[in-house]
Backbone as numpy.savetxt, mean C-alpha at the origin, in Angstrom:
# Nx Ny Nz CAx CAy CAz Cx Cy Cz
-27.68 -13.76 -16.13 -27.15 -13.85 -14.76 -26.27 -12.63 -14.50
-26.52 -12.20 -13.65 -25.35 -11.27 -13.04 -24.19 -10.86 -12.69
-23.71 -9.81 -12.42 -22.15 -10.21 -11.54 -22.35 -10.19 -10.63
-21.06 -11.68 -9.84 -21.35 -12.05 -8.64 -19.64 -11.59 -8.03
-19.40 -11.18 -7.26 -18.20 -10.46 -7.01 -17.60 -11.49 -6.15
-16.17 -11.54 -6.09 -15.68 -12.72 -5.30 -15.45 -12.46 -3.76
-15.67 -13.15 -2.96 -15.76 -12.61 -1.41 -14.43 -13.56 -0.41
-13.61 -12.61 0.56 -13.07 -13.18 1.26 -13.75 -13.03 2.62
-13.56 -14.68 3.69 -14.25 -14.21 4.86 -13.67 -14.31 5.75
-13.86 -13.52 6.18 -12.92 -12.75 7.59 -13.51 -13.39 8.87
-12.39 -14.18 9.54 -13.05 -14.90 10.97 -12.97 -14.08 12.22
-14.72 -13.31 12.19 -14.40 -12.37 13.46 -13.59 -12.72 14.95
-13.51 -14.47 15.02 -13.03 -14.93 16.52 -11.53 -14.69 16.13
-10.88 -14.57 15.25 -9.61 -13.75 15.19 -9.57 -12.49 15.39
-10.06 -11.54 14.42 -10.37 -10.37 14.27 -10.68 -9.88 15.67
-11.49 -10.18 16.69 -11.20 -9.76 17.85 -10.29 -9.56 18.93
-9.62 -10.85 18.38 -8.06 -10.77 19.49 -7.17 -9.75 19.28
-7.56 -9.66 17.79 -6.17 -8.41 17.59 -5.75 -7.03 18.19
-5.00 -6.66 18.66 -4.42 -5.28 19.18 -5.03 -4.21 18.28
-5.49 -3.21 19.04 -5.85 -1.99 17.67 -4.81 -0.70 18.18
-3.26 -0.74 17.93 -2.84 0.32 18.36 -2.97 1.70 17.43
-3.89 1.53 16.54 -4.16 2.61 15.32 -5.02 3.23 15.93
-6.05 3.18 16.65 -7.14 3.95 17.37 -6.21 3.79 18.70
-6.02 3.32 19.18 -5.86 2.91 20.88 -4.70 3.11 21.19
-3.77 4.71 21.40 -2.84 4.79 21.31 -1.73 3.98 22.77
-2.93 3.75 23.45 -2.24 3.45 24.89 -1.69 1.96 24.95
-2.28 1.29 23.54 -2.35 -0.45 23.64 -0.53 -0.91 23.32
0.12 -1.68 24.07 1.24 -1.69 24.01 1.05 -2.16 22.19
2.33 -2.42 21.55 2.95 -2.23 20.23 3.22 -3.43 20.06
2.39 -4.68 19.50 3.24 -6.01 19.60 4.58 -5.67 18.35
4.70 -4.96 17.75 5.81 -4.90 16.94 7.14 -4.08 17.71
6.85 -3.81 18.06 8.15 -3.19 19.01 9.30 -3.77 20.16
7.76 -5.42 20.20 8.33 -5.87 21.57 8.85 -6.90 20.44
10.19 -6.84 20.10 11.19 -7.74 19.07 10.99 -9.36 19.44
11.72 -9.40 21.01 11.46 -10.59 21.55 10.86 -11.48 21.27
9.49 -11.00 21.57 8.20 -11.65 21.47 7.71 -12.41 20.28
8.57 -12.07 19.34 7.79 -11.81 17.55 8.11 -13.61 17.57
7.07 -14.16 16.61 7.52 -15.86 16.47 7.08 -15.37 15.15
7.51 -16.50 14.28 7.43 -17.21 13.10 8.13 -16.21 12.04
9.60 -15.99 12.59 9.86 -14.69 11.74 10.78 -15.83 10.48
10.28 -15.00 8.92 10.53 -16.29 8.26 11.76 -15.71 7.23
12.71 -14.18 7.60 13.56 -13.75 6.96 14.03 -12.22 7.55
14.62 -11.66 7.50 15.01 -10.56 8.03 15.91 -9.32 7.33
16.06 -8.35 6.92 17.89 -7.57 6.63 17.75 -6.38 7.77
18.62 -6.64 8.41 18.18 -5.50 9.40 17.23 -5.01 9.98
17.05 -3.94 9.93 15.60 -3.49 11.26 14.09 -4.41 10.36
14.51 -4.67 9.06 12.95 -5.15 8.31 13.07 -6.50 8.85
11.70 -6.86 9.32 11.43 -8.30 9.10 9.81 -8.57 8.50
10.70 -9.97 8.24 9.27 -10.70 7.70 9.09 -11.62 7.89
7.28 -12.08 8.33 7.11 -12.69 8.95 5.52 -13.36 9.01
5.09 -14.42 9.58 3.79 -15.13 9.22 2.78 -13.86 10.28
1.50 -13.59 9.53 0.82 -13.07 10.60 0.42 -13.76 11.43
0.32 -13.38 12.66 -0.05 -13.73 14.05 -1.65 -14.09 14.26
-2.11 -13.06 13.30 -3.54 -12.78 13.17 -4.24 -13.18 12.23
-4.34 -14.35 11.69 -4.49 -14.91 10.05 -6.21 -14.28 9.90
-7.05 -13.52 9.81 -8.30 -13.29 9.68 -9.07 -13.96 8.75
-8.01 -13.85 7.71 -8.87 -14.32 6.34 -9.00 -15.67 6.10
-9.53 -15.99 5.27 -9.94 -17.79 5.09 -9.37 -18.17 4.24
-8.78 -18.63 3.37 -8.45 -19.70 2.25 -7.23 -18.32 1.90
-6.52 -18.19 2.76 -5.04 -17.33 2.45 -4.04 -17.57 3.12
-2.77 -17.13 2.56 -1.49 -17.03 3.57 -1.08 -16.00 3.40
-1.33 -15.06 4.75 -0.60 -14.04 5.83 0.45 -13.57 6.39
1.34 -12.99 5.62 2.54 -12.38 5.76 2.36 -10.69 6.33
3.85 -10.35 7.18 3.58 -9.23 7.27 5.48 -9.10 7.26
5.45 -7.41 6.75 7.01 -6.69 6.79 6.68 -5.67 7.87
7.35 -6.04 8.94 7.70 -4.96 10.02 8.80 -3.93 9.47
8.34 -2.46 9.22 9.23 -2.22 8.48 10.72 -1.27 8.66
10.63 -1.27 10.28 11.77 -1.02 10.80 11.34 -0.74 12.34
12.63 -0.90 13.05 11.91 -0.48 14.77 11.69 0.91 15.22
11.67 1.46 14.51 11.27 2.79 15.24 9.47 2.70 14.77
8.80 2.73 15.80 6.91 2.85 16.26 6.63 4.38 15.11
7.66 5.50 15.20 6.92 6.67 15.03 7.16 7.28 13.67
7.96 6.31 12.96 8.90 6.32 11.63 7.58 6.26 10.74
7.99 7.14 9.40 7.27 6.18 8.09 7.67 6.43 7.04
7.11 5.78 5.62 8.09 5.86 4.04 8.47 7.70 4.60
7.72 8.35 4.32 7.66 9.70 4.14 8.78 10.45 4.83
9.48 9.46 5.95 10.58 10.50 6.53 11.54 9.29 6.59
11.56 7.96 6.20 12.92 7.25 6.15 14.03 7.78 5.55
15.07 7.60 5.78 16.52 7.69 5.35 16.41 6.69 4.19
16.81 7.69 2.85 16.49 7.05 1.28 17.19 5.42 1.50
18.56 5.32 2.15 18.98 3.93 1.77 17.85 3.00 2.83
17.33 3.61 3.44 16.22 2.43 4.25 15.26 2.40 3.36
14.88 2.90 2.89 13.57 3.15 2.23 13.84 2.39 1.02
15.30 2.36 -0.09 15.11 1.85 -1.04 15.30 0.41 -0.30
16.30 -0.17 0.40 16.37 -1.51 0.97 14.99 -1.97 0.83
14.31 -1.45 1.77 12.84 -1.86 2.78 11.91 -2.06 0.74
12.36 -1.33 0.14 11.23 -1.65 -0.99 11.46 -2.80 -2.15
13.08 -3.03 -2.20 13.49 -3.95 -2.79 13.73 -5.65 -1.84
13.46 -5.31 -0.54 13.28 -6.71 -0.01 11.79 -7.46 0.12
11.18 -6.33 0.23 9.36 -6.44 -0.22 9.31 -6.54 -1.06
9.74 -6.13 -2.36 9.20 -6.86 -3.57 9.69 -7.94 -3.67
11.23 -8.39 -3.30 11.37 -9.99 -3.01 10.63 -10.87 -3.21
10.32 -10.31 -1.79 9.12 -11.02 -0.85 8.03 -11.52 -1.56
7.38 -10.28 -1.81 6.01 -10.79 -2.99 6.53 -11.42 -4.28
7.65 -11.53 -4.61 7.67 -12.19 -6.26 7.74 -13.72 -5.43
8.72 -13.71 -4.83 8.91 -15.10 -3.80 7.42 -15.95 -3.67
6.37 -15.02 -3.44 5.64 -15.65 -3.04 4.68 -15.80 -4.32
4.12 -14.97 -5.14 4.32 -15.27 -6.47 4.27 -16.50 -7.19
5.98 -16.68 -7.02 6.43 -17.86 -8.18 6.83 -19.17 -7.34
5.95 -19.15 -6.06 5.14 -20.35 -5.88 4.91 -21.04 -6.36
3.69 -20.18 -7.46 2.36 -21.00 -8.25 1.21 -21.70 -7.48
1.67 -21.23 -5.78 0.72 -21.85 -4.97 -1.02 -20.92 -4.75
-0.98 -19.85 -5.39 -1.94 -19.04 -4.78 -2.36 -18.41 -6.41
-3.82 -18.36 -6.61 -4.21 -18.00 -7.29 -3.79 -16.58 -7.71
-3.58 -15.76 -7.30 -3.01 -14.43 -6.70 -2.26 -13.75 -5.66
-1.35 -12.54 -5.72 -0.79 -12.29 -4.25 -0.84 -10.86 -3.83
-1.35 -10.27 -3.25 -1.54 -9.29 -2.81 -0.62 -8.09 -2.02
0.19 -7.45 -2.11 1.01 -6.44 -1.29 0.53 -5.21 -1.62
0.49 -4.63 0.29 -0.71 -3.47 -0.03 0.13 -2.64 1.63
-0.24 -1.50 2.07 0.14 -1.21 3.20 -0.81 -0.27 3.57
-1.18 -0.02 4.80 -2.21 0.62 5.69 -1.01 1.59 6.10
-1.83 2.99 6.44 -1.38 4.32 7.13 -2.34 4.96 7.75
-2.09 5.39 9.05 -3.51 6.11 9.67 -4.58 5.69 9.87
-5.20 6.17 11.00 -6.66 5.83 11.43 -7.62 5.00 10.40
-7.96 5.99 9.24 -8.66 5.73 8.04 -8.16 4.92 7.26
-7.16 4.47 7.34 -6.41 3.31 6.25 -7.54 1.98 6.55
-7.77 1.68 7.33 -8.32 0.14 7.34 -7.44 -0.44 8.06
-6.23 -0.09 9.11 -5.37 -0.80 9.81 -5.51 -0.64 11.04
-4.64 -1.56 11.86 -5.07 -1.90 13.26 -4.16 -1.57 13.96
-2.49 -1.52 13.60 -1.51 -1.62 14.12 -0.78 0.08 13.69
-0.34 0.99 14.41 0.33 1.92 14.13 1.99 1.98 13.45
2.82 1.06 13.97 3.69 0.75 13.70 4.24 0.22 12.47
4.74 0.93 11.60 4.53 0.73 9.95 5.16 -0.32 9.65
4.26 -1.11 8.71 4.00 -2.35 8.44 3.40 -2.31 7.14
4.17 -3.62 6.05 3.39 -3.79 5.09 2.16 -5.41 5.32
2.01 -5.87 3.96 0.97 -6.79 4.40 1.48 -7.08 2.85
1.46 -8.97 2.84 1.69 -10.07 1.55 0.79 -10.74 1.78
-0.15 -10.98 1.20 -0.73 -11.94 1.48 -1.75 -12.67 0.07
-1.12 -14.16 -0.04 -1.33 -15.42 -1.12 -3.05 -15.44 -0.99
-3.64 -15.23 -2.21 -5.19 -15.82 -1.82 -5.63 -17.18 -2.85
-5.68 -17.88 -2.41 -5.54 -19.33 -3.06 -7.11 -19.55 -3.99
-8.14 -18.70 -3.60 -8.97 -19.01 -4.75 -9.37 -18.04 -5.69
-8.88 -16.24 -5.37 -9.08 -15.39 -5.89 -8.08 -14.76 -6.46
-8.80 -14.03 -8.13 -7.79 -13.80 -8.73 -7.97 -11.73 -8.92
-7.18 -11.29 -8.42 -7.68 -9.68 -8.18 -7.28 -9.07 -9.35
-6.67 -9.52 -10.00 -6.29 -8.72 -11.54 -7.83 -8.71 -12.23
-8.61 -9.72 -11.85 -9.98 -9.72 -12.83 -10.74 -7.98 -12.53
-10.67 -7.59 -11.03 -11.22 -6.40 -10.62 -10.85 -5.07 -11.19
-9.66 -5.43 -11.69 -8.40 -4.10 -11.51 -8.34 -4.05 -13.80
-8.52 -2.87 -13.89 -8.24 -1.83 -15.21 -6.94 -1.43 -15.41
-6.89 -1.24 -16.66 -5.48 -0.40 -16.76 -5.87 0.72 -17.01
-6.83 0.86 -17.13 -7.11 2.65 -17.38 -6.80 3.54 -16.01
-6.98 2.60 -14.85 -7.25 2.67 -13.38 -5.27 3.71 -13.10
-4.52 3.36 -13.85 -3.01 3.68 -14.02 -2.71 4.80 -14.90
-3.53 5.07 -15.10 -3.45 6.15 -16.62 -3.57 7.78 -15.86
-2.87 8.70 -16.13 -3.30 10.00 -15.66 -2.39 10.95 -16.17
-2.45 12.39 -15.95 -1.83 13.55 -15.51 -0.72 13.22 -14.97
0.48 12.77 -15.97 1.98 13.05 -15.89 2.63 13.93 -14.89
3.12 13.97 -13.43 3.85 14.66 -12.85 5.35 14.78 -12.79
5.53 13.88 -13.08 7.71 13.31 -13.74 7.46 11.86 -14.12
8.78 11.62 -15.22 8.64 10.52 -15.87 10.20 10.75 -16.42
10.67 9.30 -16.61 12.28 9.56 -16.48 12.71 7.84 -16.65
13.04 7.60 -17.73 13.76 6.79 -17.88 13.18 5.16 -17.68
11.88 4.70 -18.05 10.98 3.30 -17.19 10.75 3.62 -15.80
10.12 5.33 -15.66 9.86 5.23 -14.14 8.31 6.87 -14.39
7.49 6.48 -13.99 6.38 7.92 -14.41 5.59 7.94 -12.49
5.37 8.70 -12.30 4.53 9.69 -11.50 3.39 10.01 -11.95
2.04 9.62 -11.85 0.79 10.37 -12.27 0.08 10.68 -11.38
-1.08 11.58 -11.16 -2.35 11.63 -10.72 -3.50 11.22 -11.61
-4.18 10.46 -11.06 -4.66 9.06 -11.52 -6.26 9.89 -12.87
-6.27 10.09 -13.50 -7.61 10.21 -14.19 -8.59 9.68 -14.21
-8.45 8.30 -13.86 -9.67 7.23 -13.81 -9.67 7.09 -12.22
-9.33 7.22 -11.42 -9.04 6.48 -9.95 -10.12 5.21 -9.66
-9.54 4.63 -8.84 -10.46 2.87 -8.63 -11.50 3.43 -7.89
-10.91 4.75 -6.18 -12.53 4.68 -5.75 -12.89 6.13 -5.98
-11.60 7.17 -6.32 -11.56 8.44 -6.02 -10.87 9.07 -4.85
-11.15 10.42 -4.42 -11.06 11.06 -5.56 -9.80 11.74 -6.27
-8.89 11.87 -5.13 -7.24 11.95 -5.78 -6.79 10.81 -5.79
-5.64 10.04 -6.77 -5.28 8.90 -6.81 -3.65 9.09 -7.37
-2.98 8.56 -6.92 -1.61 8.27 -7.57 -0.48 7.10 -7.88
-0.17 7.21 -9.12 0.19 6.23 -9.58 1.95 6.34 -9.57
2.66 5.28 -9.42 3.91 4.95 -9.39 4.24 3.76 -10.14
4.91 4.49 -11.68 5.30 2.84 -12.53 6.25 2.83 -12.42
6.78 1.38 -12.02 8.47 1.23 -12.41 8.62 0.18 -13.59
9.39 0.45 -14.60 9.11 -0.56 -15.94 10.55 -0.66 -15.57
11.44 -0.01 -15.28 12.60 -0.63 -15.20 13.39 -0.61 -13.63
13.83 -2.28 -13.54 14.09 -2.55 -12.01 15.26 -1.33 -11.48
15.53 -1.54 -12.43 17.14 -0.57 -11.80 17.00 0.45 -11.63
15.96 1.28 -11.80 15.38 2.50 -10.97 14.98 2.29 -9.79
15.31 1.49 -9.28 14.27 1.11 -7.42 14.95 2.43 -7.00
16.04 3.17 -6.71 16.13 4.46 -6.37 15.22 5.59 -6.27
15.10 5.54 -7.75 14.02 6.38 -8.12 12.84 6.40 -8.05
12.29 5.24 -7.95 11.11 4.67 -7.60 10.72 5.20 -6.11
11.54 4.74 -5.14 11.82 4.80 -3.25 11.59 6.69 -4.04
12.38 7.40 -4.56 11.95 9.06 -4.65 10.86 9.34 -4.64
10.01 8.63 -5.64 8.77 9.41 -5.82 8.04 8.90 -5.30
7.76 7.50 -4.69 7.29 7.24 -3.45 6.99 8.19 -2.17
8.15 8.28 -1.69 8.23 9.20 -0.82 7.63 10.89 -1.26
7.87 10.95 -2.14 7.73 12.51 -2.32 6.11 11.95 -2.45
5.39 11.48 -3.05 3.88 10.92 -3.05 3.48 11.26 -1.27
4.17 10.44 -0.63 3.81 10.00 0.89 3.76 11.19 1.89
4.75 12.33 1.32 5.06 13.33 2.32 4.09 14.48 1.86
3.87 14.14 0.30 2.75 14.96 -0.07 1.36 14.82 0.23
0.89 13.71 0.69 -0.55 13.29 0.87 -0.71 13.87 2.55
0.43 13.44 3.25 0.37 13.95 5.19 0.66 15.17 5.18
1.66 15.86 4.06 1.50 17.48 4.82 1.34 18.68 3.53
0.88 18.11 2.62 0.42 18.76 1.86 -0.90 18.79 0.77
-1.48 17.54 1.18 -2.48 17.70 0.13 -3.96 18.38 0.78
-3.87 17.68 1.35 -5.39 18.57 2.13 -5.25 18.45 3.71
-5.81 19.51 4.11 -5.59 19.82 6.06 -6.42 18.54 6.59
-5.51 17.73 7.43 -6.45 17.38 8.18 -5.89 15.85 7.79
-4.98 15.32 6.48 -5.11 14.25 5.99 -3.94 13.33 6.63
-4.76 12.06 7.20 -3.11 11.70 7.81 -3.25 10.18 7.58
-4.24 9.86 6.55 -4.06 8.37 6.26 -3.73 8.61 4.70
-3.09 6.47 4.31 -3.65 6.62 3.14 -2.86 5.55 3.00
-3.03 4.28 1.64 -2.90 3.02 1.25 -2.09 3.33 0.36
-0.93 2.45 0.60 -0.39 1.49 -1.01 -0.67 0.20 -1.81
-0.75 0.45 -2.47 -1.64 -1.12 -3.62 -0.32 -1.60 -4.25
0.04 -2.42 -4.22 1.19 -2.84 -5.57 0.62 -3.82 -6.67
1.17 -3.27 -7.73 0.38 -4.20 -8.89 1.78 -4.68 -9.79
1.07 -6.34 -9.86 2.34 -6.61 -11.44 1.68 -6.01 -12.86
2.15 -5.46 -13.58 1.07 -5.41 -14.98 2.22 -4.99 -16.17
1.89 -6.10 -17.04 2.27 -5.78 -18.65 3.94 -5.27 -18.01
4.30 -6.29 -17.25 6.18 -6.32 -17.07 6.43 -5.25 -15.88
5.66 -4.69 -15.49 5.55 -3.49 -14.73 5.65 -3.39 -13.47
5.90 -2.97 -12.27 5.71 -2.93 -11.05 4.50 -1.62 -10.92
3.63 -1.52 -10.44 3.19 0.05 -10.59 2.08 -0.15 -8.42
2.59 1.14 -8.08 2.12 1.24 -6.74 1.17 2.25 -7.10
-0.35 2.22 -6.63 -1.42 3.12 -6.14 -1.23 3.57 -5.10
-1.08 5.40 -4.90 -1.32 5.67 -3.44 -2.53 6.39 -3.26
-3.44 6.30 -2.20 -4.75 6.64 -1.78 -4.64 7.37 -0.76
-4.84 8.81 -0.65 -5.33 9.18 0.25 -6.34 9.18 1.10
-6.67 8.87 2.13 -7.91 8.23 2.65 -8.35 8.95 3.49
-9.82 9.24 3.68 -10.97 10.18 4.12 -11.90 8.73 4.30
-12.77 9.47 5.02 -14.16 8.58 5.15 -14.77 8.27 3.70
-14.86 7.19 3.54 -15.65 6.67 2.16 -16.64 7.01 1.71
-16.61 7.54 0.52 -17.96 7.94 -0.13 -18.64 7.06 -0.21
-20.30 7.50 0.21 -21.50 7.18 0.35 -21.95 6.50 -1.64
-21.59 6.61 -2.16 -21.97 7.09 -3.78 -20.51 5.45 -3.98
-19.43 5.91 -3.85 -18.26 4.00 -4.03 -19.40 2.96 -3.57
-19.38 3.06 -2.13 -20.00 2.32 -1.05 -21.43 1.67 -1.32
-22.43 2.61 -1.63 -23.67 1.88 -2.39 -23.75 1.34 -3.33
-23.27 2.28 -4.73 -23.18 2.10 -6.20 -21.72 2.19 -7.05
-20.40 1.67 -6.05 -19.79 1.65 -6.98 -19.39 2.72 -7.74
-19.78 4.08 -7.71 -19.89 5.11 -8.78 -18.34 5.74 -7.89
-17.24 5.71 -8.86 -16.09 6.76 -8.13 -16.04 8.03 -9.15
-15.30 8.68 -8.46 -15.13 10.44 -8.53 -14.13 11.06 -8.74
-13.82 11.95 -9.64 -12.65 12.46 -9.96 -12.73 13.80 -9.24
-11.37 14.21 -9.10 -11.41 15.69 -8.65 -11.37 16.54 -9.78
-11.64 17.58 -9.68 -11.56 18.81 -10.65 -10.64 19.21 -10.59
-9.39 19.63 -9.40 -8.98 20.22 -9.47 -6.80 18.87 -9.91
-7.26 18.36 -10.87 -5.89 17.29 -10.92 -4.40 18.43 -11.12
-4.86 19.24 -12.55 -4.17 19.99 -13.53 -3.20 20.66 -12.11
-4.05 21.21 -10.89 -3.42 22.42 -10.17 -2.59 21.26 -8.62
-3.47 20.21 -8.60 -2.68 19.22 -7.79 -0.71 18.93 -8.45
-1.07 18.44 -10.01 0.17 18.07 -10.85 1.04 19.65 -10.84
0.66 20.98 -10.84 1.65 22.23 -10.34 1.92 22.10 -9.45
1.36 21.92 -8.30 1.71 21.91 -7.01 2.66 21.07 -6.38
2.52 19.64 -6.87 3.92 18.92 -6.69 4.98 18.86 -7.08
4.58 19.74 -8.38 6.34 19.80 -9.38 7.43 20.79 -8.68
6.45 21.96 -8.02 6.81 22.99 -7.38 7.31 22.59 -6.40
6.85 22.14 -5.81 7.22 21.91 -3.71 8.12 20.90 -4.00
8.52 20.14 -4.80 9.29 19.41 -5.19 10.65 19.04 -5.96
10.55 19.98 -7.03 10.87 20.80 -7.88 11.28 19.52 -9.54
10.15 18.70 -9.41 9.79 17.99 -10.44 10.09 18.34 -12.19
C-alpha cells in the first residue's frame, strides 16, 4: 500500500467571504477597523488575539495575532521591544494552546506578501489546533540542518541545506528561552534580508514555527511562484550559491 498523505478541507462557502486585502489593495482592512474586531480572546497592547472570523478549515481551531495597528508595519522594521513582546506573547499563545491536549497538533505559521498564500495585508500571525492531524509526521530534522551564519549561546542562524521545498531556506533555533532577544535579532535581520536583499523583486515569504527535541526553531521562506518539479513530484532544490548567501549576511550585518 502506499503513502496516503493527510488532507485538510477547506470550506470554499467560507473561503469566499473573506476580504483579500493582499491582492486588492483598495479592500478596506478588517484589522484596522479595531471596533469591529469580536471574539478577541487576549490582548498586550497594540497585539491581539483572537478567534478567526474566517474558520476555512474543517476539524480545527482558528486563531489569529493581529500584530500591531499600524496596516504598513512588519517584523523587519518593528521597534526591537515590539518585536521581542509580539514573539514572546505568540509563543504563549501556541504553548497555551498546545498543553490543551485538545488537538492532535498546533500549528503557528505567518504569511507575507502577495506570494505568501495570504489574504490579508495587515501583519498577522495564524495558531491554529488541528484535531486529527499530526504535522511533525511530515517534517525532518535534517529539514533544520545547514550553513551556520551566527550561533551564540542556545541560539544558531542557518541557511537551510536540506530545505522542505527550496530553494533558499532559513533556519532560526532557540534552545534557550532567555535568548527571545536574540532570537527577535536574527529574526529580523532574516526578514529585512529576504525584502531588500536577497533577490530583486522579492517581497513575500513565510514563517513556520516548530517545537523539536526542547527547541523552538522558526523556518523562513522566501517565496516566488512554486516550482513546477515541488508541485508535481515533490522533488525540492537547493541553491548553489548557500556558501556566498552565508558571506553576504555576515557582512551587511556584521555577523
Amino acid at each position: 500500500m502506499g503513502y496516503e498523505n493527510d488532507l485538510l478541507f477547506f470550506q470554499n462557502n467560507i473561503g469566499m467571504e473573506k476580504p483579500n486585502s493582499m491582492v486588492n489593495r483598495s479592500t478596506d482592512c478588517p484589522f484596522c477597523d479595531r471596533d469591529a474586531l469580536t471574539d478577541i480572546l487576549d490582548h498586550r497592547g497594540s497585539i491581539l488575539y483572537l478567534k478567526n472570523k474566517f474558520p476555512t478549515l474543517t476539524e480545527t481551531y482558528q486563531t489569529l495575532i493581529i500584530e500591531t495597528d499600524d496596516c504598513h508595519a512588519d517584523i523587519s522594521t518593528y521597534e526591537k521591544p515590539h518585536l521581542i513582546n509580539l514573539l514572546d506573547f505568540s509563543i504563549q499563545k501556541w504553548e497555551q494552546m498546545i498543553n490543551t491536549g485538545e488537538f492532535k497538533s498546533v500549528i503557528f505559521y505567518k504569511n507575507h506578501g502577495p506570494l505568501s498564500g495570504g489574504t490579508i495585508h495587515h501583519p498577522h500571525m495564524q495558531i491554529v489546533g488541528l484535531k486529527s492531524i499530526d504535522y511533525n509526521k511530515n517534517i525532518s530534522d535534517h529539514y533544520f540542518r545547514g550553513l551556520p551564519i551566527a550561533e551564540d549561546d542556545g541560539l544558531e542562524l542557518n541557511v537551510s541545506s536540506h530545505p522542505i521545498m527550496g530553494f533558499t531556506e532559513f533556519n532560526i533555533i532557540l534552545r534557550n528561552k532567555n535568548r527571545i532577544a536574540a532570537f527577535a535579532d536574527y529574526l529580523q535581520i532574516t526578514a529585512h534580508y529576504i525584502l531588500n536583499s536577497f533577490h530583486k523583486g522579492c517581497n513575500s515569504y513565510n514563517l513556520f514555527f516548530y517545537h523539536r527535541d526542547g527547541a523552538i526553531m522558526c523556518k523562513a521562506v522566501p517565496r516566488f511562484v512554486a516550482s513546477p518539479l515541488f508541485i508535481g513530484y515533490s522533488l525540492s532544490q537547493v541553491s548553489s550559491n548557500l556558501e556566498e548567501t552565508v558571506k553576504k549576511i555576515k557582512a551587511l550585518y556584521k555577523l
